[in-house]
C-alpha positions in Angstrom: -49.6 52.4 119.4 -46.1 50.9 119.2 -46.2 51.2 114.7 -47.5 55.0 115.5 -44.2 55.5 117.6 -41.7 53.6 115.1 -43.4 56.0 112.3 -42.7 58.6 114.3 -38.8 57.9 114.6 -38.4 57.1 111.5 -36.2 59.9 109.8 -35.7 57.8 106.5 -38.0 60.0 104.5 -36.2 63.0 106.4 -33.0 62.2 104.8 -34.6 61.4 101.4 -36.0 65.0 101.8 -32.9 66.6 102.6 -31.2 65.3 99.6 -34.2 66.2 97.2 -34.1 70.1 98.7 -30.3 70.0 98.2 -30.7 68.8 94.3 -33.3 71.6 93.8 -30.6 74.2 95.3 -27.9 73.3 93.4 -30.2 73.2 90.1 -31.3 76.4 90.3 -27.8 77.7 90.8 -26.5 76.2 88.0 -29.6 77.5 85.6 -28.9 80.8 87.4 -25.2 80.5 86.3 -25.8 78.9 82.7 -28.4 81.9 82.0 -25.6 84.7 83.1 -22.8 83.2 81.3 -24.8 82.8 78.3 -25.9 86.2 77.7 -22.1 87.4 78.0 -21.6 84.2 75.4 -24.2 85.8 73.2 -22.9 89.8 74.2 -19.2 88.6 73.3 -20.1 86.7 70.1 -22.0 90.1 68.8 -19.4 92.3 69.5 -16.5 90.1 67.3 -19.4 89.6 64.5 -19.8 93.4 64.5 -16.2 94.5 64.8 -15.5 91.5 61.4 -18.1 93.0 59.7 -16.7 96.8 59.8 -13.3 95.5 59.8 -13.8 93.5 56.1 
């Protein structure tokens, strides 16, 4: 009875948790991010290929 109450209390894997659910938050906002910036990237790099191409 007295292991089932220390499991009980125990908040280490809580913590361990919290930590992992953070990481996967911030990942996904920096994929989100990446992603967005690179299609401008891509959109920006089009546009000056296209306007050197007319331009020469």
């Amino acid at each position: 009875m007295n292991m089932l109450r220390i499991f009980i209390n125990d908040e280490t894997g809580a913590t361990a948790l919290e930590y992992g659910l953070l990481a996967a938050l911030i990942a996904a906002v920096i994929m989100g991010a990446v992603q967005t910036m690179g299609t401008t990237i891509i959109t920006t790099f089009n546009t000056i290929s296209t306007n050197m191409t007319a331009v020469s």
